[in-house]
HTML snippet that shows the backbone in 3Dmol.js (N, CA, C, O; Angstrom):
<script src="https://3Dmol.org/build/3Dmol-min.js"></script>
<div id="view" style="width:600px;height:400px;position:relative"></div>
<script>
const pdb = `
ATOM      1  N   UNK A   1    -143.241  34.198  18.503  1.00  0.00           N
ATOM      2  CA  UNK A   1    -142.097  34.987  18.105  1.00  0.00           C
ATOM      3  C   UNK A   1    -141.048  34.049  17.540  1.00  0.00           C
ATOM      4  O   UNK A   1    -140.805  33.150  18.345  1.00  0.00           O
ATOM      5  N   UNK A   2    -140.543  33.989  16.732  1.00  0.00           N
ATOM      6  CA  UNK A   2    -139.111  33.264  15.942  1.00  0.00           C
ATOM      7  C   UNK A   2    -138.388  34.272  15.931  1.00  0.00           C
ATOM      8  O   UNK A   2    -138.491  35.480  15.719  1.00  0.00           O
ATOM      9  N   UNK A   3    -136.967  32.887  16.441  1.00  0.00           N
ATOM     10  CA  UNK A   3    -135.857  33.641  16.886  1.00  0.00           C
ATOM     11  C   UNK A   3    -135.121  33.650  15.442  1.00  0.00           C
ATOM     12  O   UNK A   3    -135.665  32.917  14.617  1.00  0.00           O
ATOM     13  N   UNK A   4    -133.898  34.403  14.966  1.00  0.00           N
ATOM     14  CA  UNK A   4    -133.135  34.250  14.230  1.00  0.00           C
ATOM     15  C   UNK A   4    -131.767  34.677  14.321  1.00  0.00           C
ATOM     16  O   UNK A   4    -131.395  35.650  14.976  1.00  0.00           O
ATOM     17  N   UNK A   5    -130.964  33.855  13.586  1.00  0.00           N
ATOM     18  CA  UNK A   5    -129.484  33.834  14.174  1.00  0.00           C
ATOM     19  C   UNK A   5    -128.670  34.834  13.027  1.00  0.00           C
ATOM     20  O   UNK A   5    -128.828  34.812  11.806  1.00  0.00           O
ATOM     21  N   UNK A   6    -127.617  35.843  13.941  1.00  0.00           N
ATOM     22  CA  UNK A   6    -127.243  36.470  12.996  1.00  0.00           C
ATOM     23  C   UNK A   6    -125.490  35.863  13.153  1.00  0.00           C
ATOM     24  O   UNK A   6    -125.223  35.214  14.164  1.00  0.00           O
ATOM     25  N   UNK A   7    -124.565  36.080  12.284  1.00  0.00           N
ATOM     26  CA  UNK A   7    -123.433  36.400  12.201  1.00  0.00           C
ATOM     27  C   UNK A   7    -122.895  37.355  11.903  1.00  0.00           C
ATOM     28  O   UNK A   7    -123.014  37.583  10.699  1.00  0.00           O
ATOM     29  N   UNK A   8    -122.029  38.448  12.720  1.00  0.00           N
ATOM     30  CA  UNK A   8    -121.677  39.595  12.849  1.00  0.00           C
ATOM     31  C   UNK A   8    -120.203  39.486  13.356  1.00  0.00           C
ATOM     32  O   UNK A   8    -119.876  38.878  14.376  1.00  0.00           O
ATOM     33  N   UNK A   9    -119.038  40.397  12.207  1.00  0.00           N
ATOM     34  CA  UNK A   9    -118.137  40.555  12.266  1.00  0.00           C
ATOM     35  C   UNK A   9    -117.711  41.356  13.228  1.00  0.00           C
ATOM     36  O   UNK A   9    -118.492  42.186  13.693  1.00  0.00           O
ATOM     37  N   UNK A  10    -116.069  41.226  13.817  1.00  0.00           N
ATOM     38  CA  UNK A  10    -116.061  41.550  15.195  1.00  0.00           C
ATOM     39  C   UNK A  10    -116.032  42.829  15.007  1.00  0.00           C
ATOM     40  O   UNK A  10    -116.313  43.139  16.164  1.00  0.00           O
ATOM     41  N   UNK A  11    -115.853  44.360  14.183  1.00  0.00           N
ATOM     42  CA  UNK A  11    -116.182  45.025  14.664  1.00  0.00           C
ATOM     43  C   UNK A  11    -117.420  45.323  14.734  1.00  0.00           C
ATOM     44  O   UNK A  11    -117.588  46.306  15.455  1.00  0.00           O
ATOM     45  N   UNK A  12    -118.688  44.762  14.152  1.00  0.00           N
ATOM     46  CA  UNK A  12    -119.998  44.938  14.169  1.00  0.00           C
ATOM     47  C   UNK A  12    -120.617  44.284  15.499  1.00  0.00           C
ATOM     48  O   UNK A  12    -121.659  44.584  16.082  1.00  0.00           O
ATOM     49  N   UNK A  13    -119.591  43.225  15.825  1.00  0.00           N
ATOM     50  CA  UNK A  13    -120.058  42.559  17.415  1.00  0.00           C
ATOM     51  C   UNK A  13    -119.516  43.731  18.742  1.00  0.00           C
ATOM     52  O   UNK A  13    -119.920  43.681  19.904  1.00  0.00           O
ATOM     53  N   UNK A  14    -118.481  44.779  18.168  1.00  0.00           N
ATOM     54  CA  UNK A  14    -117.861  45.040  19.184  1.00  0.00           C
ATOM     55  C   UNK A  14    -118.702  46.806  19.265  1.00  0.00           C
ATOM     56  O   UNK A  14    -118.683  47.619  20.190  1.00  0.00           O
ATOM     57  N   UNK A  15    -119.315  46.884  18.009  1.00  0.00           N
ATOM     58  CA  UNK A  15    -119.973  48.376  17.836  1.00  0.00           C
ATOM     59  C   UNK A  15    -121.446  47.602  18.947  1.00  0.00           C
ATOM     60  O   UNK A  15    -121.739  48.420  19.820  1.00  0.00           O
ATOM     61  N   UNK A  16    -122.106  46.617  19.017  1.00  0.00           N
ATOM     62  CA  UNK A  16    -123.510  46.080  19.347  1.00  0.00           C
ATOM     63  C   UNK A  16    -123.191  46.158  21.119  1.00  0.00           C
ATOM     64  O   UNK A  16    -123.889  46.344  22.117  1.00  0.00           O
ATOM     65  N   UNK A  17    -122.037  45.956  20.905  1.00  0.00           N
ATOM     66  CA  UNK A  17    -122.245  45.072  22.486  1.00  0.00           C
ATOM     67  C   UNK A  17    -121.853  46.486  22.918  1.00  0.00           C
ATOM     68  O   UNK A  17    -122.528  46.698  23.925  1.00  0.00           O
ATOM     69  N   UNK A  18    -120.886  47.861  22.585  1.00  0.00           N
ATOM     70  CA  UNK A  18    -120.364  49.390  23.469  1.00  0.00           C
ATOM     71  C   UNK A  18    -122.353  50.215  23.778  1.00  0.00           C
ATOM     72  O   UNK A  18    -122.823  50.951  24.646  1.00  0.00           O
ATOM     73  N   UNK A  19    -123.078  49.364  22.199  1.00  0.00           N
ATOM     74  CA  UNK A  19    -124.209  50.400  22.485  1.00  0.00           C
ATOM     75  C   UNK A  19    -125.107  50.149  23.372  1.00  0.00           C
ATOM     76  O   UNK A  19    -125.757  51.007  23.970  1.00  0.00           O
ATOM     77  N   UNK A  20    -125.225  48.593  23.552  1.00  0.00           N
ATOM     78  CA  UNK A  20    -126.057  48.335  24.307  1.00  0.00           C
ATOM     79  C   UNK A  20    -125.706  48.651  25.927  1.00  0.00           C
ATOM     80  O   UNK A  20    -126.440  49.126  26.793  1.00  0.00           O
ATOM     81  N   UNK A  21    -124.026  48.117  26.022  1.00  0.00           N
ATOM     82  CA  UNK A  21    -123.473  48.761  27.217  1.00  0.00           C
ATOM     83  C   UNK A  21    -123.598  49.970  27.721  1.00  0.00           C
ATOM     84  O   UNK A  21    -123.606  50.282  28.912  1.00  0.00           O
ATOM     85  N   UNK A  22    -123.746  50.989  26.323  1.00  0.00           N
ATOM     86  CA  UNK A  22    -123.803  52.584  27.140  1.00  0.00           C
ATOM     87  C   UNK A  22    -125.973  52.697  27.162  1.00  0.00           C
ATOM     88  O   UNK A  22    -126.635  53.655  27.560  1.00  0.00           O
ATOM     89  N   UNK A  23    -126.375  51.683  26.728  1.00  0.00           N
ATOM     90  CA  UNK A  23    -128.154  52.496  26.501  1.00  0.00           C
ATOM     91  C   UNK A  23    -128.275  51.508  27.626  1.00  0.00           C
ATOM     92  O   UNK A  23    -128.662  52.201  28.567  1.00  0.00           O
ATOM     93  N   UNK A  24    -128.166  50.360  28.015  1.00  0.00           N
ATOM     94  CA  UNK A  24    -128.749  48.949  28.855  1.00  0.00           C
ATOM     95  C   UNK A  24    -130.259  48.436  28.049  1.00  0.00           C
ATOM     96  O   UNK A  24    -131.286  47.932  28.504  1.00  0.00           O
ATOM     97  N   UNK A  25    -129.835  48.835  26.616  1.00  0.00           N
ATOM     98  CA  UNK A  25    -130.453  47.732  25.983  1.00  0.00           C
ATOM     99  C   UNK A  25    -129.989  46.158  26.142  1.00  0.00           C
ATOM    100  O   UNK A  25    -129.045  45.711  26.795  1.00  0.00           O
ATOM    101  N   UNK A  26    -130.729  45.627  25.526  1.00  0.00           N
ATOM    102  CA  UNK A  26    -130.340  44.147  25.614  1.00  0.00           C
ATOM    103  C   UNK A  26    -130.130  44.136  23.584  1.00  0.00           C
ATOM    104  O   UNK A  26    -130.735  44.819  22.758  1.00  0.00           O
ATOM    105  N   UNK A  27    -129.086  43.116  23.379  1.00  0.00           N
ATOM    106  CA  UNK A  27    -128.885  42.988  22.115  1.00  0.00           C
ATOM    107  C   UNK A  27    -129.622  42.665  21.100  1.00  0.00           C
ATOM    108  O   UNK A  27    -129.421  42.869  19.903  1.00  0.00           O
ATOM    109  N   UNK A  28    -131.006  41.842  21.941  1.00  0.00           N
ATOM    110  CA  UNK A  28    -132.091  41.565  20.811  1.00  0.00           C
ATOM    111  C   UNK A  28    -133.057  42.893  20.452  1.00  0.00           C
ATOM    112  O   UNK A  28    -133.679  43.003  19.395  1.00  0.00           O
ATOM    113  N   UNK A  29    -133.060  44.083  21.766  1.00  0.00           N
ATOM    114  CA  UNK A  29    -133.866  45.175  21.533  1.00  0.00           C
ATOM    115  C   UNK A  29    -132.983  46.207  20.763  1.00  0.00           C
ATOM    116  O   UNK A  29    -133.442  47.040  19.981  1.00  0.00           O
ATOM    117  N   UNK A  30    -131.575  46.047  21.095  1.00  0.00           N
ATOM    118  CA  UNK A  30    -130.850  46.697  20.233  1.00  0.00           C
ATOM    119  C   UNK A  30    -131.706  46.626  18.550  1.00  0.00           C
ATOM    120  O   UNK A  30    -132.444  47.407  17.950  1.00  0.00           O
ATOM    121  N   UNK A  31    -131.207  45.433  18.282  1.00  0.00           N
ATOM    122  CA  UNK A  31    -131.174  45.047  16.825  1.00  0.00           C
ATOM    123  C   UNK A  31    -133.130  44.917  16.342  1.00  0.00           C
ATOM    124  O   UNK A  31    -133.627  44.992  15.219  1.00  0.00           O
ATOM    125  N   UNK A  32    -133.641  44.763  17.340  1.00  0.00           N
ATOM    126  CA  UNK A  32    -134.934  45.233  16.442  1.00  0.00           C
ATOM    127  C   UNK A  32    -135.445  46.775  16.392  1.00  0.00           C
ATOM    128  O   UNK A  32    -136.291  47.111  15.564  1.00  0.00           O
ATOM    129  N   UNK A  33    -134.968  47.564  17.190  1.00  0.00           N
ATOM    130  CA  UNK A  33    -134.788  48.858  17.252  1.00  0.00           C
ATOM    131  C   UNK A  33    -134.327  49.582  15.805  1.00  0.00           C
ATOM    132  O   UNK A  33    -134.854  50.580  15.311  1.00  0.00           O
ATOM    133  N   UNK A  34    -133.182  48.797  15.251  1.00  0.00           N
ATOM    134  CA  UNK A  34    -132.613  49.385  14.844  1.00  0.00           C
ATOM    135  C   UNK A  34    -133.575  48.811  12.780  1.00  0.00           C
ATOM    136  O   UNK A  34    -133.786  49.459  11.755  1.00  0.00           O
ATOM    137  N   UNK A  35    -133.852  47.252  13.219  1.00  0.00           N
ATOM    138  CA  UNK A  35    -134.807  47.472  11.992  1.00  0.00           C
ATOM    139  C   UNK A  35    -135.946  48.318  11.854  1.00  0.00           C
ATOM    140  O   UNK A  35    -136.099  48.655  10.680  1.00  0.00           O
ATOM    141  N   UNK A  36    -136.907  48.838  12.732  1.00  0.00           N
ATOM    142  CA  UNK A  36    -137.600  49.214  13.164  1.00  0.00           C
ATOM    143  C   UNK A  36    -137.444  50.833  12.303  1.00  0.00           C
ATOM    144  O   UNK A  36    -138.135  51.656  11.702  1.00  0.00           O
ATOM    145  N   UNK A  37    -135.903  50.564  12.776  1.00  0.00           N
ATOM    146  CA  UNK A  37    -135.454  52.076  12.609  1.00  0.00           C
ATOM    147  C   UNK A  37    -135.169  52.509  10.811  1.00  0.00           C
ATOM    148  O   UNK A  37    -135.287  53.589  10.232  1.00  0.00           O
ATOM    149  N   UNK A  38    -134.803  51.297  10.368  1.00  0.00           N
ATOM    150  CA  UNK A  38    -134.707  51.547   9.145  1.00  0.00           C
ATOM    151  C   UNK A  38    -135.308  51.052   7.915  1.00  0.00           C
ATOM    152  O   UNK A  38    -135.016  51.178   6.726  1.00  0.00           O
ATOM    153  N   UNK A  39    -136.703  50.147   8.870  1.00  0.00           N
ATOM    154  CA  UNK A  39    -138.111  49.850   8.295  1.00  0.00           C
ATOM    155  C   UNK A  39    -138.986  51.576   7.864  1.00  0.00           C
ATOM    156  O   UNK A  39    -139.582  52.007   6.877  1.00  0.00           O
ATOM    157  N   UNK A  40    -138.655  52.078   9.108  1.00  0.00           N
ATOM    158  CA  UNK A  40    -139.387  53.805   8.831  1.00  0.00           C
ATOM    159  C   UNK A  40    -139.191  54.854   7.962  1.00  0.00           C
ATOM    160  O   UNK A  40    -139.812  55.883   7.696  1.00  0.00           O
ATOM    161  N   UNK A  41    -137.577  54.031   7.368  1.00  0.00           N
ATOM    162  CA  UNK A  41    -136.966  55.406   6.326  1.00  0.00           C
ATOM    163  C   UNK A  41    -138.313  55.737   5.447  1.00  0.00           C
ATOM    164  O   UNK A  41    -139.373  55.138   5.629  1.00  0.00           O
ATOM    165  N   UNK A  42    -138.186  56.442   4.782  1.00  0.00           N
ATOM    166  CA  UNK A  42    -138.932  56.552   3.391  1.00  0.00           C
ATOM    167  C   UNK A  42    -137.902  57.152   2.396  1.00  0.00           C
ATOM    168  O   UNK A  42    -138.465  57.589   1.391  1.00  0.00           O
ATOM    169  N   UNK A  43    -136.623  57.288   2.390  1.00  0.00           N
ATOM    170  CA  UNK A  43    -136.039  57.521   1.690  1.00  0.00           C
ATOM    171  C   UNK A  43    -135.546  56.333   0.252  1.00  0.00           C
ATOM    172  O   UNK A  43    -134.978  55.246   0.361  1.00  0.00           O
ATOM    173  N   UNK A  44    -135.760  56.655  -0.333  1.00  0.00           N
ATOM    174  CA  UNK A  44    -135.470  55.714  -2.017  1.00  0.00           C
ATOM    175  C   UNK A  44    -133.914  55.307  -1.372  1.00  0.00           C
ATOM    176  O   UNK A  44    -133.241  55.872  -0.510  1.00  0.00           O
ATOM    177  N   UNK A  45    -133.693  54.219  -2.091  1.00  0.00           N
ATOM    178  CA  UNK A  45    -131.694  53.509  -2.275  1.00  0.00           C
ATOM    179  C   UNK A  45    -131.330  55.163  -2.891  1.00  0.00           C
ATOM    180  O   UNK A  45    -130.967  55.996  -2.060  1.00  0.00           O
ATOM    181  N   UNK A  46    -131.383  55.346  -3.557  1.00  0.00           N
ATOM    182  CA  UNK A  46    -131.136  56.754  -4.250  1.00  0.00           C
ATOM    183  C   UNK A  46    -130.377  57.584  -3.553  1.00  0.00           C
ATOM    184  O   UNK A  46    -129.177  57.851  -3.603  1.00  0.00           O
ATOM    185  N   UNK A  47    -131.718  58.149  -2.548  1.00  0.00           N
ATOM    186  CA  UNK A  47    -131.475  58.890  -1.711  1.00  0.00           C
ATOM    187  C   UNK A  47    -130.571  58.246  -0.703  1.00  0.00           C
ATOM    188  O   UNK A  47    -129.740  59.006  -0.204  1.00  0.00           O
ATOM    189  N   UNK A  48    -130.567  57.304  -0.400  1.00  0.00           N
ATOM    190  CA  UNK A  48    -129.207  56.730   0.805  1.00  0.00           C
ATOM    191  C   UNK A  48    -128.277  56.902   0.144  1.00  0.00           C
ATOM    192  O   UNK A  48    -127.347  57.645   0.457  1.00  0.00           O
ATOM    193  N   UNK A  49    -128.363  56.163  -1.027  1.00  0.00           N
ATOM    194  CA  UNK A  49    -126.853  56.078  -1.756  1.00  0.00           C
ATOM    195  C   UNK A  49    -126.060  57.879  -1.765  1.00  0.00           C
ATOM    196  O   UNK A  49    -124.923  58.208  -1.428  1.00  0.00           O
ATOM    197  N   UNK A  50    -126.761  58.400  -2.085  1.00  0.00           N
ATOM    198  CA  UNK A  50    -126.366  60.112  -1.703  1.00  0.00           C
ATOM    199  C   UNK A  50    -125.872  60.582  -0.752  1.00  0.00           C
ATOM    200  O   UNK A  50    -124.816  61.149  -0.471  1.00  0.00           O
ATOM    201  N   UNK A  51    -127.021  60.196  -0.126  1.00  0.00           N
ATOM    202  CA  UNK A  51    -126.785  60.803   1.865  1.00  0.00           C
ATOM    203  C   UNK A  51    -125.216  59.819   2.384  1.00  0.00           C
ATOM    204  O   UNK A  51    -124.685  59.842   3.495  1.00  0.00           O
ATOM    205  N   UNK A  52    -124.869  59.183   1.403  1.00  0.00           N
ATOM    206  CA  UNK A  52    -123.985  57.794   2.256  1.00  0.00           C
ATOM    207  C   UNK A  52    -122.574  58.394   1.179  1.00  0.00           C
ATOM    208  O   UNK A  52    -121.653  57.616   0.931  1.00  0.00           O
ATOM    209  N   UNK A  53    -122.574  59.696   0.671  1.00  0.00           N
ATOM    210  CA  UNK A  53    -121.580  60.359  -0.482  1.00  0.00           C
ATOM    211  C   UNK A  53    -121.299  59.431  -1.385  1.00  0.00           C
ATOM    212  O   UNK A  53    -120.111  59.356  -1.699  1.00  0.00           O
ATOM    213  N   UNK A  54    -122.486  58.263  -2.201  1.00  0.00           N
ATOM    214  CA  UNK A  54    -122.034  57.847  -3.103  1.00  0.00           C
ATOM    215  C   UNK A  54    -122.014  57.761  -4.198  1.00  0.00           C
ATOM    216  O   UNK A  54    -121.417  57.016  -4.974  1.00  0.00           O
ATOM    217  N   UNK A  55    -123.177  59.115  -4.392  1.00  0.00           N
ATOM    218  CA  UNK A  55    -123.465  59.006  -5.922  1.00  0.00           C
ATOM    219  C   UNK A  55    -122.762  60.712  -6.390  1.00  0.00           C
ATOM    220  O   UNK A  55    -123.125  61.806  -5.958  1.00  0.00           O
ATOM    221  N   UNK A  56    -121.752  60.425  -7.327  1.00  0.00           N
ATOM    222  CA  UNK A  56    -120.766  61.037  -7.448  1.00  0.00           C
ATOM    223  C   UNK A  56    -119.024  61.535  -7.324  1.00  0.00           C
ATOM    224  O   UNK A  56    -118.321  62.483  -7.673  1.00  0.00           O
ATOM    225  N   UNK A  57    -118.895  60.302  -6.635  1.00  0.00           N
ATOM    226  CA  UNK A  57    -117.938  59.719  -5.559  1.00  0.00           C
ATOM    227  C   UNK A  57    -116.582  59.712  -6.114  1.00  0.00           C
ATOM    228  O   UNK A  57    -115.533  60.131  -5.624  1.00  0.00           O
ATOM    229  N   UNK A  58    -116.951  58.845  -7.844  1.00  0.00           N
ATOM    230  CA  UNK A  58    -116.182  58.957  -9.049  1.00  0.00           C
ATOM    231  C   UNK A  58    -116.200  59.159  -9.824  1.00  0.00           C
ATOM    232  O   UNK A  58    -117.089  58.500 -10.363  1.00  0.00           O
ATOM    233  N   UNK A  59    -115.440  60.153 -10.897  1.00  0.00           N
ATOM    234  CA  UNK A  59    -115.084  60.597 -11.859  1.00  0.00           C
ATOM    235  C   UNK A  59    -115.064  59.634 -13.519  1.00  0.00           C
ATOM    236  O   UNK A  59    -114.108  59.147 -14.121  1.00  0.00           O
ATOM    237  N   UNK A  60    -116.093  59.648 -13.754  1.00  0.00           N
ATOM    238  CA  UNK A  60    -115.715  59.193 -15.022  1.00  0.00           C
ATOM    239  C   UNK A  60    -115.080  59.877 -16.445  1.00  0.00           C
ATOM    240  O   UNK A  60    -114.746  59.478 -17.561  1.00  0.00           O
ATOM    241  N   UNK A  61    -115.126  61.212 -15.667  1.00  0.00           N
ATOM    242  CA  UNK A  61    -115.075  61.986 -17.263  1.00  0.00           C
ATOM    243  C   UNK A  61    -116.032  62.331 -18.312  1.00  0.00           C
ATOM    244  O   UNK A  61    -115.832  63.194 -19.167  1.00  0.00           O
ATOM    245  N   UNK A  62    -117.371  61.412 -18.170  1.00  0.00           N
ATOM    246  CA  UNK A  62    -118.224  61.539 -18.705  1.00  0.00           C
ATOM    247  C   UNK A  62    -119.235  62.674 -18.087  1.00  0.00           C
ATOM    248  O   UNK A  62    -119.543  62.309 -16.952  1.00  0.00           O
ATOM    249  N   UNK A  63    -119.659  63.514 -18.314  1.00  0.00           N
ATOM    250  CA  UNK A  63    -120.549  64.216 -17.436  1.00  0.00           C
ATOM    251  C   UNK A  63    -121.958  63.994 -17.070  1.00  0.00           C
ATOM    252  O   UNK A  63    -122.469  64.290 -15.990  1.00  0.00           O
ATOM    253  N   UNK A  64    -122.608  63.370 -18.217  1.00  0.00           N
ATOM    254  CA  UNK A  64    -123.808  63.265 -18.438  1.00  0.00           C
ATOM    255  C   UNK A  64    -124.296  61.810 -18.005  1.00  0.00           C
ATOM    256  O   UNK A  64    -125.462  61.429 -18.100  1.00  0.00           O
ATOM    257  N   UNK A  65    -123.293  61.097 -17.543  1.00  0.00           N
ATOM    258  CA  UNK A  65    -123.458  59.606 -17.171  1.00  0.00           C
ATOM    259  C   UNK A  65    -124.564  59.412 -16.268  1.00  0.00           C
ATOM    260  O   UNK A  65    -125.077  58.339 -16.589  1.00  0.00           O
ATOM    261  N   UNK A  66    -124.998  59.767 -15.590  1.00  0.00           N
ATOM    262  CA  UNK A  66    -125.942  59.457 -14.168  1.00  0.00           C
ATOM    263  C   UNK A  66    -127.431  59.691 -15.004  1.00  0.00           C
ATOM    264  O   UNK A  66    -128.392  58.927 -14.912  1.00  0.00           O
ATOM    265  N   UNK A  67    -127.379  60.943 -15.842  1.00  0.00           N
ATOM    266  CA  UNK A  67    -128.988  61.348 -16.859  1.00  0.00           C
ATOM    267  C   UNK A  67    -128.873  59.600 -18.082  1.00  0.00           C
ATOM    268  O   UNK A  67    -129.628  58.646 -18.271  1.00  0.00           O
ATOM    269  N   UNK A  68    -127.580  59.989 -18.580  1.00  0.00           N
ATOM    270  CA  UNK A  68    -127.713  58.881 -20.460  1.00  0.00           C
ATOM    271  C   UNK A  68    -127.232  57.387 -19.632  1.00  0.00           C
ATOM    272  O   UNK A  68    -126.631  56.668 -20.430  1.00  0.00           O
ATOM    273  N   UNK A  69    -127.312  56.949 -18.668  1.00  0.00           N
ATOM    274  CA  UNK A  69    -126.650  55.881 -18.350  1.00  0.00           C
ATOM    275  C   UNK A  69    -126.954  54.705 -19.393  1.00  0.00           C
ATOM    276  O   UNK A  69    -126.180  53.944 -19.972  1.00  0.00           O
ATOM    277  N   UNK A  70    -128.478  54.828 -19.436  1.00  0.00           N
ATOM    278  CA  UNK A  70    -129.289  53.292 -20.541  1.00  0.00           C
ATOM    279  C   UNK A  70    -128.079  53.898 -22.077  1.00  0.00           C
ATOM    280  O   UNK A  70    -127.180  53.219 -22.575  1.00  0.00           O
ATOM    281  N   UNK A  71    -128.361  54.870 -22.352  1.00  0.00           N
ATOM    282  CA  UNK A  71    -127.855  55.315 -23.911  1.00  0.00           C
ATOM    283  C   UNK A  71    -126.525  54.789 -24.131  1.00  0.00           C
ATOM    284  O   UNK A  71    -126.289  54.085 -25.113  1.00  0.00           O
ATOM    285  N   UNK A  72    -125.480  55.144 -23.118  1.00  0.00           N
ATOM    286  CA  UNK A  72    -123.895  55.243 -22.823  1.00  0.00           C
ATOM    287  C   UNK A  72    -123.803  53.500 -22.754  1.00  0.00           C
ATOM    288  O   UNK A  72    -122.943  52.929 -23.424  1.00  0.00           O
ATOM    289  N   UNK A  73    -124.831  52.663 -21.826  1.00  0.00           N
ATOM    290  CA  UNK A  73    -124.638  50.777 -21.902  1.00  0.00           C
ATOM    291  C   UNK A  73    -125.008  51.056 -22.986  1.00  0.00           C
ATOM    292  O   UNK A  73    -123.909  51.310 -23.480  1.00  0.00           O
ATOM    293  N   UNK A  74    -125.833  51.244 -23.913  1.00  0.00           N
ATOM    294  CA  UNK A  74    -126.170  50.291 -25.724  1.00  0.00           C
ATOM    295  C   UNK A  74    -124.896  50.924 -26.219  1.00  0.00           C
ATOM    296  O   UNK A  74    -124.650  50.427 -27.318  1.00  0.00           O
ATOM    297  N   UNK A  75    -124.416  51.388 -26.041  1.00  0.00           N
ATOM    298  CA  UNK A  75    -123.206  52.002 -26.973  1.00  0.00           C
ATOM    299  C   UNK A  75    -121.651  51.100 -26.559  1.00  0.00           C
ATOM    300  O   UNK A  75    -120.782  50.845 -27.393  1.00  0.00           O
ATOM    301  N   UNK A  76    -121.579  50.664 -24.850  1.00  0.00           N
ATOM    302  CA  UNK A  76    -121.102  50.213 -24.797  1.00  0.00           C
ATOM    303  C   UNK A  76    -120.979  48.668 -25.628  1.00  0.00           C
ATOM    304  O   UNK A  76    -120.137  48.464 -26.502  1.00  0.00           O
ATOM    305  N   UNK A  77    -121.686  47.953 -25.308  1.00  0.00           N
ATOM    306  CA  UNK A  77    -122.658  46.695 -25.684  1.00  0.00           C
ATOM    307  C   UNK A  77    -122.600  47.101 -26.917  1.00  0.00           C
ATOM    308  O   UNK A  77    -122.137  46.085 -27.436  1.00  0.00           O
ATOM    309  N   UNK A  78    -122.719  47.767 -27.674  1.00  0.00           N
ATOM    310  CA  UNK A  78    -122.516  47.766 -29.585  1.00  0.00           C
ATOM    311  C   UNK A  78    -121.244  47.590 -30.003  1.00  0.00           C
ATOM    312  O   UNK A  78    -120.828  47.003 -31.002  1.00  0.00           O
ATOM    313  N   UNK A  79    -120.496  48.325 -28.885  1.00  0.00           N
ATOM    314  CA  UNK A  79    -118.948  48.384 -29.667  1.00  0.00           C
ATOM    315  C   UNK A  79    -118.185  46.921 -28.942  1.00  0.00           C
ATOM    316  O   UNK A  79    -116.967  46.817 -29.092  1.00  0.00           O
ATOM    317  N   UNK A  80    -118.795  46.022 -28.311  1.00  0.00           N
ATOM    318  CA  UNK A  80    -118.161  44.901 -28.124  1.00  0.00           C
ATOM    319  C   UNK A  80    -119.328  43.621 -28.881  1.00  0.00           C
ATOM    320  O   UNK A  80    -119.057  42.434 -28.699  1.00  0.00           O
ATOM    321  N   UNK A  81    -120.134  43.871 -29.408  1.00  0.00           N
ATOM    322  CA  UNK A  81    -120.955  43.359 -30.258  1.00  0.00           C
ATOM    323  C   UNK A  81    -119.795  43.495 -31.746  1.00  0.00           C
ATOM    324  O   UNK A  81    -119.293  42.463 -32.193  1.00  0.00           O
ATOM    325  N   UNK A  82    -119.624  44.259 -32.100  1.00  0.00           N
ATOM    326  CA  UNK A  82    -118.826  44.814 -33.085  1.00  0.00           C
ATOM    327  C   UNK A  82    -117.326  44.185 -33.271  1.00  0.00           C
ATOM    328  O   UNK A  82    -116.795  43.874 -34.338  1.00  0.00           O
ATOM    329  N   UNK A  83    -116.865  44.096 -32.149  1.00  0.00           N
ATOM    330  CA  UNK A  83    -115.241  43.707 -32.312  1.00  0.00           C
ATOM    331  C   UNK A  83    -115.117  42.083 -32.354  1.00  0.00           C
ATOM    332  O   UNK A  83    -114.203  41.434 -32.862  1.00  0.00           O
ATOM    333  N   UNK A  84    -116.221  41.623 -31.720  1.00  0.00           N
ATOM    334  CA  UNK A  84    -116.312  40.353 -31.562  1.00  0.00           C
ATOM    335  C   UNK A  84    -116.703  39.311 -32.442  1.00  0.00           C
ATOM    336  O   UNK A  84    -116.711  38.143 -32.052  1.00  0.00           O
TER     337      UNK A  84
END
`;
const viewer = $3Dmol.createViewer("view");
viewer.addModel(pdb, "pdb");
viewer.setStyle({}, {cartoon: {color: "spectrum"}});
viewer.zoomTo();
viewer.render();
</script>
């Protein structure tokens, strides 16, 4: 088994140490639990990014941005090709 060292900011030290306190996990079963846990997703970045309210979040004004994204960059990228 290899061990590995994490660094975790204090509220991420202080969220590890209330859960393990309220389950009587230990912090190493905590944290492989929890890869374990999100080794199993099968959900795409996509789909997280969604489920996590982020795709749509902001307003560009553009409507069609998320379908023409490739179309909307060459257009960007032309008109600074252009000025330059």
């Amino acid at each position: 088994m290899r061990t590995l060292s994490v660094r975790l900011d204090d509220q991420t030290d202080s969220l590890l140490r209330a859960f393990c306190a309220r389950t009587g996990q230990t912090q190493s079963d905590a944290v492989k639990a929890g890869i374990a846990a999100l080794a199993a997703r099968s959900e795409t970045t996509a789909q997280m990014a969604e489920d996590l309210g982020l795709v749509g979040c902001f307003d560009s004004g553009v409507g069609d941005l998320g379908r023409n994204h490739s179309q909307r960059l060459r257009e960007k990228l032309a008109g600074k090709t252009r000025r330059g």
